[in-house]
C-alpha angles and dihedrals in degrees: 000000000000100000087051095047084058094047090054077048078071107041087063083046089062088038094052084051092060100043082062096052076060106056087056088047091051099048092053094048087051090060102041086044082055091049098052097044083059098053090046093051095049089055083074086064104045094050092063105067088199086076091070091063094189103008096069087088077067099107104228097000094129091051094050103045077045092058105041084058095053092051090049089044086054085044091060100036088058087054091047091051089040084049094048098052074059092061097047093047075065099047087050092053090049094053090051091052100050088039088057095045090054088052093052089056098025108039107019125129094246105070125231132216126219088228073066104046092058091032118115136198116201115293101350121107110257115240081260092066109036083061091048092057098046087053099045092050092054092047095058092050093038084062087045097053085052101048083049086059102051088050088051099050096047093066092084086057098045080054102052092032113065085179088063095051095089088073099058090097089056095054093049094059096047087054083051100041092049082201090187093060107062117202100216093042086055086051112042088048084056088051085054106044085046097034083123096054085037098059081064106040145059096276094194079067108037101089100051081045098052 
């Protein structure tokens, strides 16, 4: 029991990697997604040939300016989808290794029972758990993806709809926000799964150390 509690140790170890592909990855989405909301906000302004002042005696001044930010707009959206087949290469780890975790309990060669998987010794998390806590951790991200994924595809309609842009700032703050992937619930399954090493560490510090 001991030798597979530390291999689902593990397990959270690779998980907490990934999480950490993810924070880069998010960063990165964050300020393409910035990037693309200002374009589509200053279409607004293009399309209205009051907004050159004095420009507008410019023959085909409007037409150009709309077309360079449309090309810049393409430019981003090709980054974002290269940035999102990122994310899923993540979502993919994180289902191999969940998958694998639940092997090592489920489909060992050493049989266990459900009185062990339930069974706890002092302060260290039971199997249950363990296997709790891994699935819970992909499923968050698996609802963030998603939510990733709506956001991303409704750039192509902001841009054709001038009526939808007023949302853009909403959808920037919940890309920002990653409501699915609480911040204390990722925590405090990492405390349990760790209580052992915690009861002997800083534990202020023991998260951002795993």
């Amino acid at each position: 029991m001991e030798s597979i509690t530390k291999k689902i140790q593990k397990k959270f170890k690779d998980v907490k990697f990934e999480m950490l592909r993810w924070e880069k990855l998010q960063c990165r989405l964050v300020s393409q997604l910035s990037n693309a909301f200002a374009i589509i906000q200053r279409l607004e302004l293009v399309q209205d040939i009051r907004n050159f002042g004095a420009l507008r005696c410019v023959e085909g001044i409007q037409d150009a300016v709309l077309d360079k930010e449309i090309e810049s707009f393409q430019n981003i959206q090709i980054s974002i989808d290269r940035t999102m087949d990122e994310f899923l290469e993540i979502m993919s780890s994180m289902e191999k290794i969940v998958r694998d975790g639940h092997h090592l309990i489920r489909g060992g060669s050493t049989r266990i029972t459900e009185k062990q998987l339930k069974q706890r010794i002092g302060v260290k998390p039971t199997l249950e758990e363990c296997l709790y806590g891994l699935k819970r951790l992909e499923e968050m991200h698996q609802s963030e993806y998603r939510l990733k994924q709506s956001i991303v595809s409704s750039l192509p309609v902001l841009v054709l709809k001038p009526s939808e842009r007023k949302s853009t700032g909403d959808l920037q703050r919940l890309l920002v926000d990653q409501p699915n992937i609480p911040q204390d619930e990722v925590r405090s399954i990492y405390n349990m799964v760790f209580a052992e090493q915690l009861s002997h560490e800083d534990p202020s510090g023991m998260f951002e150390t795993i």
